[in-house]
N, C-alpha and C positions, 0 to 999 in steps of 0.2 A: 647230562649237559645238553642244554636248549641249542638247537641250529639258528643261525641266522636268521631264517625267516622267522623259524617259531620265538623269537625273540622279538624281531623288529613286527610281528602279529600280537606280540603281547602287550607292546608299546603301545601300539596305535587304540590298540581295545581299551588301555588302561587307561589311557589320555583322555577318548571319546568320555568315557564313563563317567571320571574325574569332572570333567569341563559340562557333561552335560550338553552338547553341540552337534549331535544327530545330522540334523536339519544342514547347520552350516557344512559338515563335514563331505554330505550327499551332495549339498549342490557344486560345490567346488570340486569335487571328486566325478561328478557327472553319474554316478551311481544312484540306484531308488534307494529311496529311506528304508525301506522294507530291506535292501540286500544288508545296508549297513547295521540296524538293530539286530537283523540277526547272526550276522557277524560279533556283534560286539557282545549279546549277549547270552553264544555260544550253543545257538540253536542249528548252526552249521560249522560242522566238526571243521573243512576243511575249507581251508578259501585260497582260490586263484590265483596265481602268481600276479598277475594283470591287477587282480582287483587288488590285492595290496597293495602295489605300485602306484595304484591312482590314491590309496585310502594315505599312505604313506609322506604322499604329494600334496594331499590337501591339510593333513597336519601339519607338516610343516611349513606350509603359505600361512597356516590362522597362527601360528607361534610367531613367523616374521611379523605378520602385521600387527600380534598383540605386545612383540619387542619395541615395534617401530611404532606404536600409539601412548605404551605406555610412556612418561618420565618419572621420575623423580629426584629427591633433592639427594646432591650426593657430596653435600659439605661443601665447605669452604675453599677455597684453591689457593 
């Protein structure tokens, strides 16, 4: 059974990957692109409590604002 962190680290990695958002994820996160690729694709066993909180923080800013951009049609009322 995955701990918390090793879980909310899996999240984030799988989403970065998924989405393809590097770029976006470092600057909102205030992190080098370099710390986050290699985070994300497992060239650094272990990561920071700190740095996950900031990587953490910045997925879920780019999920609010891609809820709060996206619409669509949701039938009739």
């Amino acid at each position: 059974m995955m701990s918390v962190i090793e879980q909310t680290q899996r999240e984030v990695m799988d989403y970065v990957l998924k989405n393809r958002n590097r770029k976006m994820v470092a600057s909102i996160s205030g992190l080098h692109i370099n710390t986050v690729s290699d985070i994300v694709s497992g060239r650094r066993k272990g990561c920071n409590i700190e740095t996950l909180i900031k990587l953490e923080a910045a997925v879920n800013e780019i999920k609010e604002k891609e809820a709060k951009d996206s619409w669509y049609y949701r039938g009739p009322k």
